[in-house]
N, C-alpha and C positions, 0 to 999 in steps of 0.2 A: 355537179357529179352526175354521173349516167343514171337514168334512172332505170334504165336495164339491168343494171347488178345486179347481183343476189344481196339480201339484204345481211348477211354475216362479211359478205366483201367489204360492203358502204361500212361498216360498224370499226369493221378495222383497220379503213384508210382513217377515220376519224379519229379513233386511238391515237393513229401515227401521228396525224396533222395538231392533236392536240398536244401531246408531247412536242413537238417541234416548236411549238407555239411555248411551251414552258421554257425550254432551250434557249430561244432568243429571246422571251422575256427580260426587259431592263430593270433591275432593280433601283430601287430608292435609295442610293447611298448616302445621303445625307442624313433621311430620315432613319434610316437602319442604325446609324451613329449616334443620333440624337437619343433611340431607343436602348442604346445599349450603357452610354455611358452618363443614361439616367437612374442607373441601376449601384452605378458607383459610388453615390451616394446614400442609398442605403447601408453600406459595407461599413463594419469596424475598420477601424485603425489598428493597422496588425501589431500595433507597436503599443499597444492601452489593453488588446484584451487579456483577462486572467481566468478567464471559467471557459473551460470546451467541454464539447462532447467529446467521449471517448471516441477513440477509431474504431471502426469495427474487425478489425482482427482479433483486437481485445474482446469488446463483446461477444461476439459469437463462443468464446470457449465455455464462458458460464454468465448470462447475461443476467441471471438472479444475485449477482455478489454487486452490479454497479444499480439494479434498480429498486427505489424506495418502495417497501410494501405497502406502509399506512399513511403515509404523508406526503406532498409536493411545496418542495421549496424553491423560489425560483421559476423563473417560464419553461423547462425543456421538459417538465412532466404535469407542466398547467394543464387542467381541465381532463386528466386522464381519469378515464370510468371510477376503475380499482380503486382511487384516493380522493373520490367525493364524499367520503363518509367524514372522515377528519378538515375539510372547507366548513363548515356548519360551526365547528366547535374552534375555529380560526376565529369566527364573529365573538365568540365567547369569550376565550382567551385578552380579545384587543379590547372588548366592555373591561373584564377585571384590570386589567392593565391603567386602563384609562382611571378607573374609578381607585386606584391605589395609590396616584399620582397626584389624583383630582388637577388631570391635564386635561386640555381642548382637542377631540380630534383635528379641528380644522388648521391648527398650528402643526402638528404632525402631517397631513396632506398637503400644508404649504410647504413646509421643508420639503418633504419630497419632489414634490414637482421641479424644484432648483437643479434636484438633483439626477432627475429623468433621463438626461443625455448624456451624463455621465456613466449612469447607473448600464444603460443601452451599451455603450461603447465595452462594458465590461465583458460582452460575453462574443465568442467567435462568431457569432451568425446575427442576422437579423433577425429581430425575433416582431412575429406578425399580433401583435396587441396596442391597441389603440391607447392614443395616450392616459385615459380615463382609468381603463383596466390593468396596465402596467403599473402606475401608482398606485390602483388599490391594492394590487398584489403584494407590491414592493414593502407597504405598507402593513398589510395582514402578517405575511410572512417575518419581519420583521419584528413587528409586535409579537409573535406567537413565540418566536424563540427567547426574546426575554422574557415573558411571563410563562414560560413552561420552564428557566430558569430559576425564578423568585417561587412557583408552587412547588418545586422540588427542593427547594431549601427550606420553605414554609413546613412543608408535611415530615421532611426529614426521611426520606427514603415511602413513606407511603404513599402509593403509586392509584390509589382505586380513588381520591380526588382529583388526581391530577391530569390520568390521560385516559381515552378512551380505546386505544388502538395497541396499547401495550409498549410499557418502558422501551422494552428490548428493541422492539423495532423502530421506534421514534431516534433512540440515541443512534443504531445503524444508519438510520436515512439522513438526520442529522452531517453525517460523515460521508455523502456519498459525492461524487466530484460532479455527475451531475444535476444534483439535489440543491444548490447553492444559491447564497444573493452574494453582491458585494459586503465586503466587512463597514466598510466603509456608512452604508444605509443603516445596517445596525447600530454601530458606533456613535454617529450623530443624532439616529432617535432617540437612543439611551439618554444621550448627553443633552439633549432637550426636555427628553422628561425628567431627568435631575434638576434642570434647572427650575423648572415652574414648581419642583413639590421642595426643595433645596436641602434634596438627599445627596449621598455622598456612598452611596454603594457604589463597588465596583464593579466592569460590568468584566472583565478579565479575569477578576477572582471570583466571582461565578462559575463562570466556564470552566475555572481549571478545579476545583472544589467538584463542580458536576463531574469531569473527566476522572478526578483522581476516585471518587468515591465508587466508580466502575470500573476501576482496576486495572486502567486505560495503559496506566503509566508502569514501568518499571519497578523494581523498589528502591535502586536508587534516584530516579524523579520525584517519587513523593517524599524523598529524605531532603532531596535539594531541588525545592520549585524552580522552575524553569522562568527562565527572564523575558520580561516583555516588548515582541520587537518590536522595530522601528516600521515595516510595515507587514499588514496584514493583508491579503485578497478574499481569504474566506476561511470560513469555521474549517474547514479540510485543510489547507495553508498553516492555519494557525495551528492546529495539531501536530503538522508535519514538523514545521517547527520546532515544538516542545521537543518530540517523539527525535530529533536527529540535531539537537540542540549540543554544543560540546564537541562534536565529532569535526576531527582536524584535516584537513587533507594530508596525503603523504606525503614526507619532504622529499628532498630532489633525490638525495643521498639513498630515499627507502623504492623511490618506484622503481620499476619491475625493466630489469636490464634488454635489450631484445638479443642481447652478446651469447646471453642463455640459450641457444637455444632447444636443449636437452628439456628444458623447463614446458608445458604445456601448462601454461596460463588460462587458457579457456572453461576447464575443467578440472576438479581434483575425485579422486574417487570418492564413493562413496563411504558414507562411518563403519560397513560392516568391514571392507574390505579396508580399510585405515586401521583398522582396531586388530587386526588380525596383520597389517604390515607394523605393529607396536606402536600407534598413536593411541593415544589416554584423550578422553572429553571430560571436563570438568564445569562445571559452573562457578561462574565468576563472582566472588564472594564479595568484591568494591567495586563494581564497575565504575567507570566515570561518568558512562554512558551508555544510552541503548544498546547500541553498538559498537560497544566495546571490545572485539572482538582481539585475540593473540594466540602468537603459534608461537613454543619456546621451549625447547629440546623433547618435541617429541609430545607435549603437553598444547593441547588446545582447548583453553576457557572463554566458554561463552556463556552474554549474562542469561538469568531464565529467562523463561519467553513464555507468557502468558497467552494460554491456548484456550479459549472462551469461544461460544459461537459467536458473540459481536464483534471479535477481533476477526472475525474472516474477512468480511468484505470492508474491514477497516482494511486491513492489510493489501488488501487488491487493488482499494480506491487509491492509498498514499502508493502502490509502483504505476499504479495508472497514470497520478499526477505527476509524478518525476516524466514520464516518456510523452506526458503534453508542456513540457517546457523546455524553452532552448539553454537554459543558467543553469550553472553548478555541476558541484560532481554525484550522478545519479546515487545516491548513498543506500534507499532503499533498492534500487534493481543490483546491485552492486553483492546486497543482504541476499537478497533474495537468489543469484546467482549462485551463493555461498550455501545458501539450505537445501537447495534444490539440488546442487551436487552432493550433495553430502548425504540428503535422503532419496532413496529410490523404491524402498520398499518397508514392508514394518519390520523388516529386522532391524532396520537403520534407526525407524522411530523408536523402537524398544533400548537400544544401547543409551541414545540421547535422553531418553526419560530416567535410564538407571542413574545415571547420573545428575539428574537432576536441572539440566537445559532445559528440557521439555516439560511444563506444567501442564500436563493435559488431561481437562474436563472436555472434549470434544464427541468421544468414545472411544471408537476403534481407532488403534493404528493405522491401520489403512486409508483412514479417513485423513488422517493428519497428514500422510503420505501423496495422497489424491491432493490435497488444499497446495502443499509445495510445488509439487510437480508442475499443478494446475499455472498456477501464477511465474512458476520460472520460465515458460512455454514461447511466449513473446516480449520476452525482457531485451529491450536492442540496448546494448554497453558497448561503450569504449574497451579498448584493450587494455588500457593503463586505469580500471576500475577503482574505487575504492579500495578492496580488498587485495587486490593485485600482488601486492607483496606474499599477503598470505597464503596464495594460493603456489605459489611459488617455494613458498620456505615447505610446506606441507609436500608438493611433488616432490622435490630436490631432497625431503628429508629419507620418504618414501624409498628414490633411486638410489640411496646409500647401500652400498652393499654388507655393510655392517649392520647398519639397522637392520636387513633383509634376513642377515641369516640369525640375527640377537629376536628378530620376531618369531621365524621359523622354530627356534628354540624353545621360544615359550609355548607357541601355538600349538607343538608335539608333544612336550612335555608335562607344560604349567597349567593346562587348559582347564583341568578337574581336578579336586582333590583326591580321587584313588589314583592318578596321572601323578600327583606328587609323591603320594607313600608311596608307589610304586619306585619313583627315582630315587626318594631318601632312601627306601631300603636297599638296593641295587648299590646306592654309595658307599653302606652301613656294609654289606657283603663286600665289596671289593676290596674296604678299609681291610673290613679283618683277617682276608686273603691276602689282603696285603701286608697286613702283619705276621700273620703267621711264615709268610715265605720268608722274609727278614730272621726272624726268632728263629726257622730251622738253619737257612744257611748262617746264623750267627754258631748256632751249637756245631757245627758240623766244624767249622774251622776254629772252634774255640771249645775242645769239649771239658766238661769237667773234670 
């Protein structure tokens, strides 16, 4: 290079010559392949895992309904700041566990270990913990939800031996989709510490005993316990389960015609404006099921709905979990389509509460209104939904012009009680207007 240049000249033929030099650079393709589809091997089997992270469309609308306050179960909230307080008392819980059984830890850390790769393959991502701290996890975690099983049935609802972070949020986290271990790990610890002490508890009738005794269920699931499947993925699974247990698909005869097309399937109004086109909400006195849901002349019963603060981000996690699965017919986003139409505002949670649908300890209406809205926001369904029919017979009863003006009737008329003496008496006047014009023109062509 000249050495007469100027030295910002020299600076940026080099630039140039070094980029040129990036340009024709040959790359390694062998080794770039070698590096990349050694990566493939870390990866689940798409066709084995059952626990994701949520997507984050969901999360971002309210990221405090999917994540655990006081507790981490599972690696996606391992070693988070916020829930080191409750690790300390994990060591706790797996002492009394142990000492109840008068089991071996080392038999329990053997089992697991077996179960390592399987346990791995359960969740969508590869999860960065060395083999030593994934079994001890797999294991504490484990241990801690059966023995915070056996101390809640121990104490019988007294909660100040048993947890230190508070019921409430333990059975929330408990339920979060990504709070989770495989059922599976649970299952087989149980089943090994039954064996070495040669008890015979169940670890199924725990769980739902823990569930029903928080009000989890229906009142018709705790009239008729719910059956035990064939397979479980996780305590969230299993719930879902119970929770949409009984509920049929629709037959050929009942899904929702597209011949229709006067019918708007996607949407039904909401309950003010339903109640005022002469739809009646009732609460369903036998349901068969959670979701028991019916539309039939004008009459739509639905069962209560137990409106508690720990059912919020149960309710979130189970349509979460539906929209991370490819099987089935989405039954809760399906629900959830159905209330979110139906409520829009607190006038709509007020008609549902009068009647008795809505059990709600939450507070405000509004709040109950905010939690629907919230969760129907990114619900992705099929068109031929679970509800599909109903949402159909409810439009199409709606566009009746009969019904339309039999509503208009009442809404003008029947709306209040000074609304009504005012018509009965109006009736009462015209009768005897009416009788009296009868009585003259009878004397007049018939006199005495």
């Amino acid at each position: 290079m000249d050495s007469s240049l100027p030295s910002s000249t020299k600076a940026g033929i080099q630039a140039a010559e070094t980029e040129k030099a990036k340009d024709t650079a040959i790359i390694d393709v062998e080794a770039l392949a070698t590096k990349i589809t050694g990566r493939f091997g870390a990866l689940p089997k798409d066709a084995t895992y059952t626990i994701s992270r949520i997507p984050a469309y969901i999360l971002e609308k309210n990221k405090n309904l999917y994540v655990p306050r006081s507790i981490a179960i599972g690696p996606y909230h391992h070693g988070e700041k916020h829930l080191q307080v409750m690790e300390q008392h994990k060591f706790r819980y797996l002492r009394d566990l142990l000492k109840r059984f008068s089991a071996s830890l080392e038999g329990l850390l053997k089992k697991m270990e077996t179960m390592e790769a399987k346990a791995r393959g359960c969740y969508s991502e590869d999860i960065n913990l060395e083999k030593t701290e994934f079994v001890q996890m797999m294991v504490l975690d484990a241990c801690f939800i059966i023995e915070f099983l056996f101390k809640l049935k121990d104490e019988k609802g007294n909660i100040s031996s048993v947890v230190f972070g508070g019921l409430q949020f333990i059975d929330m986290d408990l339920l979060l989709l990504q709070n989770q271990i495989p059922f599976f790990i649970i299952k087989k610890l149980f089943e090994l510490l039954n064996a070495e002490s040669k008890e015979t508890t169940c670890l199924i009738g725990l769980l739902y005993d823990h569930l029903e005794s928080k009000k989890f269920f229906s009142e018709e699931n705790r009239k008729n316990p719910p059956k035990y499947p064939r397979e479980i993925h996780h305590l969230l699974h299993l719930y879902y389960h119970w929770y949409t247990e009984n509920t049929k698909e629709p037959r050929k005869s009942e899904k929702t015609s597209d011949k229709n097309k006067q019918f708007r399937e996607d949407v039904i109004p909401c309950a003010t404006v339903l109640h005022e086109a002469g739809v009646s909400f009732r609460k369903k006195i036998s349901p068969q099921h959670s979701l028991d849901i019916t539309f039939k002349k004008g009459v739509m019963e639905i069962p209560s709905i137990p409106l508690v603060e720990s059912n919020k981000p149960l309710f979130a996690n189970l349509v979460a979990f539906e929209q991370c699965i490819s099987y089935g017919m989405k039954k809760m986003a399906s629900f959830t389509l159905l209330m979110d139409s139906l409520i829009n505002t607190e006038k709509d949670v007020a008609i549902l509460q009068r009647c008795g649908v809505l059990n709600n300890t939450l507070g405000s209406e509004k709040e109950v209104a905010f939690l629907f809205n919230q969760l129907g926001v990114y619900v992705r369904i099929e068109k031929k939904h679970h509800f599909a029919k109903i949402f159909e017979k409810v439009n199409g009863y709606r566009d009746n012009k009969c019904n339309k003006y039999r509503a208009r009737l009442v809404h003008d008329y029947f709306n209040t009680p000074w609304a009504i003496l005012s018509l009965v008496a109006a009736l009462i006047l015209l009768a005897l207007t009416l009788w009296q014009t009868i009585f003259a023109t009878y004397s007049y062509f018939h006199p005495p």
